[in-house]
C-alpha positions as CSV (number, residue, x, y, z in Angstrom):
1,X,-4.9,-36.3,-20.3
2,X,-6.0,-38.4,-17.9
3,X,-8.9,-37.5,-15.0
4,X,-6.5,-37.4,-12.4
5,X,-4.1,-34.2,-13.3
6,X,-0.4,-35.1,-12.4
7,X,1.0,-32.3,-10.4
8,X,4.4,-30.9,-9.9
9,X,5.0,-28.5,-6.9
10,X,8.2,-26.5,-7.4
11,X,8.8,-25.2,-4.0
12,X,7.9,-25.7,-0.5
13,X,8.0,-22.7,1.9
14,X,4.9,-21.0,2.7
15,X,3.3,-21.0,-1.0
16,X,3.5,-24.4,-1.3
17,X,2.9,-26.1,1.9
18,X,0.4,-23.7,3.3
19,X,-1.4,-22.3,0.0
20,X,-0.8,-25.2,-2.6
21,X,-0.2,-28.7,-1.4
22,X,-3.4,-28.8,1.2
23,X,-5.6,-27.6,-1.6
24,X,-4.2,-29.5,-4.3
25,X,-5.1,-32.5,-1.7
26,X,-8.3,-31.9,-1.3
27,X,-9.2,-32.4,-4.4
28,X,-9.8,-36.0,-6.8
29,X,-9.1,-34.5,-9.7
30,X,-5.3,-34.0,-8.5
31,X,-2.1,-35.7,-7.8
32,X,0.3,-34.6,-6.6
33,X,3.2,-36.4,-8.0
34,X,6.8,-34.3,-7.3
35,X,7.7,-31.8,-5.4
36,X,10.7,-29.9,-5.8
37,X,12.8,-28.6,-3.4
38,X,16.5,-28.4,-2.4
39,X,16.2,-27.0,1.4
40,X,16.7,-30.3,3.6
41,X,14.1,-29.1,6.2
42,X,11.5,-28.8,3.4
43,X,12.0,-31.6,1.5
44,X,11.4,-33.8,5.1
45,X,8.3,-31.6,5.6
46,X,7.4,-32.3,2.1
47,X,7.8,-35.9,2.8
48,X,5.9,-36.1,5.8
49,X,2.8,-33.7,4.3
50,X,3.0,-35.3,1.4
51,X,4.3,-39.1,1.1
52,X,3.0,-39.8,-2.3
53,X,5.1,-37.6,-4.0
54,X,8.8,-37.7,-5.6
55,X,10.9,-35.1,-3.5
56,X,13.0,-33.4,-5.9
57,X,16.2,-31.1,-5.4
58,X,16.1,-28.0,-8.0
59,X,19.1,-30.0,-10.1
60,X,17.1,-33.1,-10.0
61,X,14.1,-31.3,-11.6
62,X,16.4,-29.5,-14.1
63,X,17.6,-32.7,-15.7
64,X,16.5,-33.7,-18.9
65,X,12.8,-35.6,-18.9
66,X,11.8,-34.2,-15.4
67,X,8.6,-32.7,-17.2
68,X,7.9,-36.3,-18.3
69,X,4.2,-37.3,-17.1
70,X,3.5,-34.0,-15.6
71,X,0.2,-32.2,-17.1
72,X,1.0,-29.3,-14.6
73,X,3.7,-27.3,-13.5
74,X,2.5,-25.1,-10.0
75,X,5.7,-22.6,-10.0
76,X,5.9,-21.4,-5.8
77,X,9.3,-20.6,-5.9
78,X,10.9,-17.1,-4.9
79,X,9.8,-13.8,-7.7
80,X,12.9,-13.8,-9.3
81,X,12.8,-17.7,-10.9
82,X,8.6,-17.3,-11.8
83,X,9.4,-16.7,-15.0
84,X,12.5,-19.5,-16.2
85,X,11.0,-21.9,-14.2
86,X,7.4,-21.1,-16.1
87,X,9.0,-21.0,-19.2
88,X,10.2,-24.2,-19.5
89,X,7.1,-26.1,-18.0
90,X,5.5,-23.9,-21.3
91,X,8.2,-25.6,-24.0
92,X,7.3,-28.8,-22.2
93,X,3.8,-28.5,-23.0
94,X,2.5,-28.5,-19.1
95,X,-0.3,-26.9,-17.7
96,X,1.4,-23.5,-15.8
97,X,0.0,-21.9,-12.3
98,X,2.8,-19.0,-11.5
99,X,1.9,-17.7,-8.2
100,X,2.4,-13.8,-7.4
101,X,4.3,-12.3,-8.2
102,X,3.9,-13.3,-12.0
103,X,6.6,-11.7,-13.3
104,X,9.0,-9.0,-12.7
105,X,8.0,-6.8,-14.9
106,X,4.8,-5.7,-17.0
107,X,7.3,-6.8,-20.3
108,X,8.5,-10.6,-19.0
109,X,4.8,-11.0,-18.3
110,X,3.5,-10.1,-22.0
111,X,6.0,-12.9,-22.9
112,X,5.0,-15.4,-20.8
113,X,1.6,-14.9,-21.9
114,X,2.6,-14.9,-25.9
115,X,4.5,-18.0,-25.4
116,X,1.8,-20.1,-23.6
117,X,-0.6,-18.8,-26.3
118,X,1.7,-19.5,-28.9
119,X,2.2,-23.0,-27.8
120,X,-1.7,-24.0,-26.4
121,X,-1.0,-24.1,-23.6
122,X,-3.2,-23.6,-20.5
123,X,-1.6,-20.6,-18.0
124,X,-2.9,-18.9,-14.7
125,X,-1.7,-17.1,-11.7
126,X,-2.0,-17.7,-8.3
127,X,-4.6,-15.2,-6.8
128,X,-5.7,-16.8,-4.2
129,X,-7.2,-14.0,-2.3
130,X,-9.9,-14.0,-4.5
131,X,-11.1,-17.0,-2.5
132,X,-10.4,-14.5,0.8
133,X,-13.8,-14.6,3.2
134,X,-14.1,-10.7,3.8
135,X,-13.4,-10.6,0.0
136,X,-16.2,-12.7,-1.3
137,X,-18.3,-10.9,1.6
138,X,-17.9,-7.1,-0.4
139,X,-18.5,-9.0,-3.9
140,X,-21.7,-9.9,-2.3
141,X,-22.6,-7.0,-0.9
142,X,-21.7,-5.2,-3.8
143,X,-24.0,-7.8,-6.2
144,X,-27.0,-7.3,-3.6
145,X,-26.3,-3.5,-3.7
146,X,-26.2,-2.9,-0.2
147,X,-23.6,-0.8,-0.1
148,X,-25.5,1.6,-3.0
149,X,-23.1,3.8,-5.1
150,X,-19.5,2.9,-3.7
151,X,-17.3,5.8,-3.4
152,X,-14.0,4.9,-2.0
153,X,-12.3,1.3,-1.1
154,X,-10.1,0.9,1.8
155,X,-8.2,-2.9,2.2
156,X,-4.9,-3.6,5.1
157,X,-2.7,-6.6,4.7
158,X,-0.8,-5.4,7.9
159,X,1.7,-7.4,10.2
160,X,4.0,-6.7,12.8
161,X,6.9,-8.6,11.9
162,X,10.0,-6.7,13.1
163,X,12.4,-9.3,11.8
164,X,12.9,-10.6,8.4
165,X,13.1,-14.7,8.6
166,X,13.2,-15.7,5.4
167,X,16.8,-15.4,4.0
168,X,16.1,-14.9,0.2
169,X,13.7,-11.9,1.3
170,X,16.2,-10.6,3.8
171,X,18.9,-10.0,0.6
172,X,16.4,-9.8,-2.1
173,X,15.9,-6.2,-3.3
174,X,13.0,-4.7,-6.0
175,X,15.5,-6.5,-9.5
176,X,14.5,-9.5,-7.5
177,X,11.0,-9.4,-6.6
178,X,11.4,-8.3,-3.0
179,X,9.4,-6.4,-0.7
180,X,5.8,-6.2,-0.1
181,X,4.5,-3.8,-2.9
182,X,5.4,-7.2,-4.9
183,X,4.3,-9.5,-2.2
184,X,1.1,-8.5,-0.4
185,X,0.7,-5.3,-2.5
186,X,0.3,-7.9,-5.7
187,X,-3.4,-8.9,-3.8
188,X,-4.2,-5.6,-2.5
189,X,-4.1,-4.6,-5.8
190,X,-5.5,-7.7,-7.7
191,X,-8.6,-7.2,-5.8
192,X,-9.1,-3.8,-6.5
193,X,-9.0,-3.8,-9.8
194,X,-11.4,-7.1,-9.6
195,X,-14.1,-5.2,-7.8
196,X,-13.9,-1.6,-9.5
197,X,-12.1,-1.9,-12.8
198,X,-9.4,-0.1,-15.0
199,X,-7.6,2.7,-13.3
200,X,-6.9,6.2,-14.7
201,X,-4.3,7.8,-12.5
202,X,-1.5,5.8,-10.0
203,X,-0.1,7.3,-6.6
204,X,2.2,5.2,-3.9
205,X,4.8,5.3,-0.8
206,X,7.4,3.4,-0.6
207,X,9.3,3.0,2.8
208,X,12.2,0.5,4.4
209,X,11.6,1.1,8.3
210,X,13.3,-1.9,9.5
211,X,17.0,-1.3,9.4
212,X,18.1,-4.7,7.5
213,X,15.0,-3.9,4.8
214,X,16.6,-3.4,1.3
215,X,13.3,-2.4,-0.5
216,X,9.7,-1.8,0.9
217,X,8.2,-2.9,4.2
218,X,5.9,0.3,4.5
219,X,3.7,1.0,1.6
220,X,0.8,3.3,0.7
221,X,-1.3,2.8,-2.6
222,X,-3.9,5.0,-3.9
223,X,-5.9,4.0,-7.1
224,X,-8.6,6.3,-9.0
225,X,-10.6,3.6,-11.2
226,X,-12.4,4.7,-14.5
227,X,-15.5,4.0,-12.4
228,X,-15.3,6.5,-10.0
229,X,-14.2,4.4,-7.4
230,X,-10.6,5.3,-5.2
231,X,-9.2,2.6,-3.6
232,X,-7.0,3.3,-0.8
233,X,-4.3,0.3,0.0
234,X,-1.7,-0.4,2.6
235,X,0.4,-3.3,3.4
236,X,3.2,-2.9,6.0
237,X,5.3,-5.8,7.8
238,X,6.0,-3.8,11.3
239,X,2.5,-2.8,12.6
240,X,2.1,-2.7,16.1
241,X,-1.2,-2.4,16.0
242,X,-3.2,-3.4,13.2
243,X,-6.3,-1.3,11.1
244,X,-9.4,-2.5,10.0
245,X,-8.5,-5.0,7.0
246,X,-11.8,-3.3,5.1
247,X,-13.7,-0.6,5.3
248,X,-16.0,0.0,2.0
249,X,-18.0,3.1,1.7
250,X,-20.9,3.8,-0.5
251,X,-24.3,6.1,-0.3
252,X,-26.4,4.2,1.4
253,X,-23.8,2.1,3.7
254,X,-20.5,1.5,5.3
255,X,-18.9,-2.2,5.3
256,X,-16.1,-2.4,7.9
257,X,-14.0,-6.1,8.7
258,X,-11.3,-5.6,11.1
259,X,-9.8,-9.2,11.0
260,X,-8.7,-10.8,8.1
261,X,-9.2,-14.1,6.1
262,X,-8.7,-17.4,8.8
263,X,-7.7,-19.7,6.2
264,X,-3.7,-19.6,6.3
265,X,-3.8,-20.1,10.0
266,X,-6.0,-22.6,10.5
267,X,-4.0,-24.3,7.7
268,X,-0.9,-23.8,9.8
269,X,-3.1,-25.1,12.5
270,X,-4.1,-28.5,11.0
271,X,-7.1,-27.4,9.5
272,X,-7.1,-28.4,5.5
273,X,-9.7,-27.6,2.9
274,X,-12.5,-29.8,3.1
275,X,-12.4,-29.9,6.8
276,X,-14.9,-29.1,9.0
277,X,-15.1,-25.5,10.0
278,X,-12.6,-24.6,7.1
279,X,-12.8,-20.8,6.0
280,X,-16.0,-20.1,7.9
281,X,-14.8,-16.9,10.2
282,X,-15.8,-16.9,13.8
283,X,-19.4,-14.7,14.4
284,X,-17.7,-12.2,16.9
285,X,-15.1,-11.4,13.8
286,X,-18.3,-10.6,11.3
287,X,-18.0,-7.2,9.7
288,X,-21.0,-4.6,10.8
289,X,-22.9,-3.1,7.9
290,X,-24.7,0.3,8.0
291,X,-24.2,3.8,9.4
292,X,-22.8,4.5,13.0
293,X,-25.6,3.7,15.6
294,X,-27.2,1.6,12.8
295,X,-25.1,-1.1,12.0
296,X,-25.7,-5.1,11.8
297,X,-23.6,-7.9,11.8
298,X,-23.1,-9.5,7.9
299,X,-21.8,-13.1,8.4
300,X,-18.7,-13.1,6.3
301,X,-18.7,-15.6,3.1
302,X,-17.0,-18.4,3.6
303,X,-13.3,-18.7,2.4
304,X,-12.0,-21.2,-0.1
305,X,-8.5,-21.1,-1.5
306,X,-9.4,-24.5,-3.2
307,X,-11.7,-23.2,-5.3
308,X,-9.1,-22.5,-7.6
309,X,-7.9,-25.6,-7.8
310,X,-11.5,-26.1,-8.7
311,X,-11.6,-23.8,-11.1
312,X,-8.3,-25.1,-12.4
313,X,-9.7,-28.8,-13.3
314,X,-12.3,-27.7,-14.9
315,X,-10.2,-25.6,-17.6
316,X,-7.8,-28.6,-17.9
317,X,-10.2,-31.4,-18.1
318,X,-13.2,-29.7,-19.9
319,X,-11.9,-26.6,-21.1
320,X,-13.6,-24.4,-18.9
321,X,-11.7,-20.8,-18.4
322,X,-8.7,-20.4,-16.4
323,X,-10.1,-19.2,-12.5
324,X,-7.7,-16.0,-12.6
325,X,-7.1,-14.5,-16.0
326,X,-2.6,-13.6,-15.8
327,X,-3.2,-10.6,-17.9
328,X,-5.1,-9.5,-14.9
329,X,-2.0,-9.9,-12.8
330,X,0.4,-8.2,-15.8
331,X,-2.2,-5.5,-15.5
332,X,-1.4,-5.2,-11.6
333,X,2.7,-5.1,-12.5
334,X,1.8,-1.6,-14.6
335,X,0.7,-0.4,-11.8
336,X,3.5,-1.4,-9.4
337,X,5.7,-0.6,-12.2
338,X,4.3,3.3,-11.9
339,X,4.5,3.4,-8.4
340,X,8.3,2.1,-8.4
341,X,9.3,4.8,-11.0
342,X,7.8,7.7,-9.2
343,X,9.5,6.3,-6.3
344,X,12.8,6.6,-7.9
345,X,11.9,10.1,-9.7
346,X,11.0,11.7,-5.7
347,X,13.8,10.3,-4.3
348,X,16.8,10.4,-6.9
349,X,19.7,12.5,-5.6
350,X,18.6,12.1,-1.9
């Protein structure tokens, strides 16, 4: 292995453009060699963002030796190809990042993970809201004990977007990793379980409001955690008008952040990691600490989606740990796994 880690991108819509590719950028210890793509549109965007790299359609990558001199396979393709497409970077011997969802299933997941232990070989998933700026704020808070003994967790990944843009999620349906309980719900639930633990019982809604929506746009999670803790969760795509993204409450104080992490749009905006001004949220959108009447202003941590990438040398080069464990994110499938088969038990027959 050499210092620099030769990188293959598969896929460039929003994972890879906005979440992978500026990280993997920003760092030395990366190159990004091919990226793979068959969309005409994306591949010149890839080209332009991105004019070191080999520009690969999906058949070009599938022929025999594409895996030659690639130490790392970053899989951002839609849910339904996470797995193949990880498998074979795994019987090639690469280095595997499998963004969310991991898998389809709680059982494709335990295989992924047997074969890249069978075979030594280094595998992670793509949680980057970890590196979320309200997110790292409540780990903080939580670690300084500011919040005293937490009681209930309340986290909104809420948009108003009344039309579906993206073709493969317009006909994709739950087989195929649509909707948001796999899409947004996959964080929302990831960070939960991060911050508070195990789980001991499972509760969700599941609901299409807009009319061409052929699985979940509208969905309620609650969560009690062996610690005590309930986390309530929603994530909905057709919002008019948006609720606090956190609101934390514990004995001795109440954290409430009503905007969300700034690091996908300023990344959309022109603003990389390692830029100046990256992740650090404006002071008017700081979340207020305390009781009502009593509250204070707690400058929000500052956001880093590279730190994964971080993170991620690190375990390749000098064997450090992997920055998200993917049996953390099989253990998040159980869960959507439960919610999807009450959700067929309520509403069978209707």
């Amino acid at each position: 292995m050499t210092q620099s880690i030769r990188t293959a991108l598969l896929g460039f819509g929003l994972a890879g453009s906005v979440f992978h590719a500026p990280s993997l950028a920003s760092l030395e210890a990366f190159s990004l060699d091919v990226i793979v793509t068959s969309d005409p549109h994306r591949q010149a965007a890839a080209r332009r963002a991105c004019p070191q790299a080999a520009v690969l359609t999906r058949q070009e990558w599938a022929a025999a030796g594409s895996h030659n001199n690639i130490d790392l396979v970053v899989v951002g393709t839609p849910p339904a190809t996470h797995v193949p497409l990880a498998t074979a970077a795994v019987e090639h011997g690469c280095s595997v990042v499998v963004d969310k969802p991991f898998a389809l299933s709680s059982s494709e997941g335990d295989a992924l993970l047997a074969l890249a232990k069978e075979r030594g070989t280094l595998l992670s998933s793509y949680q980057n809201r970890r590196w979320d700026g309200e997110f790292r704020t409540v780990q903080k808070l939580l670690a300084d004990g500011a919040l005293g003994q937490v009681h209930r967790f309340e986290s909104r990944l809420e948009r108003h977007q009344p039309l579906i843009t993206k073709e493969w999620k317009a006909q994709a349906t739950a087989a195929d990793g649509g909707g948001l309980l796999f899409d947004l719900g996959t964080h929302l639930i990831d960070q939960a379980l991060l911050l508070f633990g195990p789980v001991v019982r499972v509760y969700g809604e599941l609901n299409a409001r807009r009319p061409m929506e052929l699985t979940d746009d509208d969905v309620f999670i609650a969560l009690e955690h062996g610690s005590g803790v309930i986390s309530h969760l929603w994530v909905n795509a057709n919002v008019a008008q948006n609720g606090p993204r956190l609101r934390v409450l514990g004995s001795k104080a109440a954290y409430v952040k009503r905007s969300a992490d700034i690091q996908e749009a300023q990344i959309q905006a022109g603003i990389h990691p390692g830029m100046p001004g990256y992740g650090v949220d404006p002071e008017e959108a700081w979340g207020l600490l305390g009781s009502d009447g009593a509250t204070v202003a707690v400058p929000t941590e500052r956001g880093d989606f590279s730190c994964f990438y971080e993170l991620l040398a690190a375990a390749i080069l000098d064997g450090g740990p992997v920055p998200v464990d993917p049996a953390d994110s099989v253990a998040g499938l159980r869960i959507i796994e439960q919610i999807r088969a009450a959700h067929v038990e309520r509403t069978a027959g209707t």
